[in-house]
N, C-alpha and C positions, 0 to 999 in steps of 0.2 A: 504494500500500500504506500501511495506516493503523495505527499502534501508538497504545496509551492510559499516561497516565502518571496516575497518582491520588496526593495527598498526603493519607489518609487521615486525619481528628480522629476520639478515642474515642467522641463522641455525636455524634445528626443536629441536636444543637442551635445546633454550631458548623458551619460553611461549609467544606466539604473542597477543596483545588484539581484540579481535571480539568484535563488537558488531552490534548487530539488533535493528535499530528505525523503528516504526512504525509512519507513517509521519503526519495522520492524530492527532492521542492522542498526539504526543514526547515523548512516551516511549520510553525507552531503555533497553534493558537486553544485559549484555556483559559476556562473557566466554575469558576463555586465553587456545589456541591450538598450538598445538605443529604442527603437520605436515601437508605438503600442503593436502593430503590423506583426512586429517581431514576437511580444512579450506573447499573443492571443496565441501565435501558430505554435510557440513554443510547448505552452500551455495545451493546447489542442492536441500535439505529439505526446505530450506524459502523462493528459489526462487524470490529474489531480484528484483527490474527494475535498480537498480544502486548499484557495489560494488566500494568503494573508498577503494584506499588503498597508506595506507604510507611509499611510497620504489620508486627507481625510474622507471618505467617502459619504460624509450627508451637510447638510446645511443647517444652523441652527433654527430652531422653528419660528415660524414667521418669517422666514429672510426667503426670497421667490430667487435670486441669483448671488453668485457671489460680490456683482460687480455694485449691487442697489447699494445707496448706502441707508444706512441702518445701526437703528441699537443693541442689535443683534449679535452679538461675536462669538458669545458660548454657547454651545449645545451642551446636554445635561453629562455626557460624557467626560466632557473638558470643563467641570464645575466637580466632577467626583475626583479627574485627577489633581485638580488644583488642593480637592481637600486632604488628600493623601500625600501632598506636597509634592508632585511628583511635577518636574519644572517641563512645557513643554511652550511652543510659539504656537496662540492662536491663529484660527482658518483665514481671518479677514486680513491678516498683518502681510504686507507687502510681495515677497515670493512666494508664502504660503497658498495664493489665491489662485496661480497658477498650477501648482502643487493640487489642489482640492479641485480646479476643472478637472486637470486631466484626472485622476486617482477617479473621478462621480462619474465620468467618461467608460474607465477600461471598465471599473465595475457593472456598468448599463451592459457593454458588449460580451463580458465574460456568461455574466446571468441570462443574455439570451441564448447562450448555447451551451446551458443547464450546469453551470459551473458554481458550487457554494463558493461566495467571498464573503472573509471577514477584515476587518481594520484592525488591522494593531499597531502598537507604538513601541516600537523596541529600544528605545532609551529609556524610555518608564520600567517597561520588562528587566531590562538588565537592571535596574535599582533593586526593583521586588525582587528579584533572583541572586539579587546580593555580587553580580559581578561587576567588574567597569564596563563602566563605556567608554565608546572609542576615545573621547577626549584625553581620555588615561594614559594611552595608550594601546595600539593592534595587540600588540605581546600581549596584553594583560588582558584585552577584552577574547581573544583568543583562548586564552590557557581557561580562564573563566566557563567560555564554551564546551569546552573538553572535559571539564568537571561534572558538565552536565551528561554527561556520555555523547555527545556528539563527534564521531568518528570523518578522516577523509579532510579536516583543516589543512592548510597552508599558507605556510610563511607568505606565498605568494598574493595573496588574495586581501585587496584593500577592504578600507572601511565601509563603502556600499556592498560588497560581499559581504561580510561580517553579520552585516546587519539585517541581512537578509537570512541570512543563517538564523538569528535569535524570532523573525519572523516566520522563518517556516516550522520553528522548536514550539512557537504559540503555538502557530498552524496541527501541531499535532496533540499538543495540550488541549487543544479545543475539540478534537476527534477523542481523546482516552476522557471527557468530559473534566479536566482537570483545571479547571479557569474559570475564572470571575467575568460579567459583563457588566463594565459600567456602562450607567446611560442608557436608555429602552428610545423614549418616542421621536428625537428628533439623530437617532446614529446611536451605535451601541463598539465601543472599541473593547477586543476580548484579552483580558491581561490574566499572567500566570495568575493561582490561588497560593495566597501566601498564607 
């Protein structure tokens, strides 16, 4: 059984991290794509039971686009991690707004061709699971991973890989039912249970 974890960038100009765990081994193999084109067909070939990805995929309620302006900037998601103190950059703040088209986008196209997605945030995750994040350092948010049993890392493989790595680790916490979901009616992001 194979989950996908995606560390989603706002444009295909930059290199987004994929990666594929296999749930049973905790392999990983992670590639960096560039466009959604790419991300769908990828996806289409491994045929996933869960793609997690890291972008925001709903809008706070009452907000009709990202572009309107409005009083709007939290959904009840990003008001549960704020209470858990868990430091993340709202959907309306400047790149992020690109970041949440595209992310509300690949999710529309995934779901029409019967693909579960979930949203996660794997800087939060790595707090709750007690390892670094990248900020830390690769080394460290790496060796971190591997305490988790995730098998198949590499020295090679940047911080969008990584982090797609702790996104497909949700991705399969969320299939063993082993995760919290903050937030229900306007987006629900799925983070370990700690």
């Amino acid at each position: 059984m194979k989950v996908v974890g995606i560390d989603l960038t706002g444009t295909e100009k930059r290199a987004s991290g994929f990666c594929v765990l296999e749930t049973k081994t905790m392999k990983v193999q992670t590639s960096l794509l560039h466009t959604d084109e790419e991300i769908v067909k990828k996806i289409q070939e491994i045929k996933p039971r869960v793609v997690a990805i890291d972008a925001p995929l709903t809008l706070p309620k009452g907000r009709k686009s990202i572009e309107e302006r409005s009083n709007s900037h939290l959904r009840n998601c990003d008001k549960e991690l704020l209470k858990r103190g868990i430091k993340f950059f709202p959907i309306t703040l400047g790149p992020m707004r690109k970041l949440t088209k595209r992310g509300m986008k690949l999710k529309e196209i995934l779901e029409k061709k019967g693909f579960k997605v979930i949203e996660v945030y794997p800087g939060g995750a790595q707090d709750l699971l007690g390892i670094p994040r990248k900020q830390r350092g690769l080394e460290k948010l790496k060796s971190g991973l591997e305490k988790l049993g995730i098998k198949g890392l590499s020295h090679k493989m940047n911080d969008d890989e990584l982090d797609a790595v702790t996104c497909a680790y949700i991705a399969k916490l969320f299939l063993d039912g082993d995760y919290e979901a903050y937030g229900k009616e306007d987006g629900t992001i799925i983070m370990p249970k700690v």
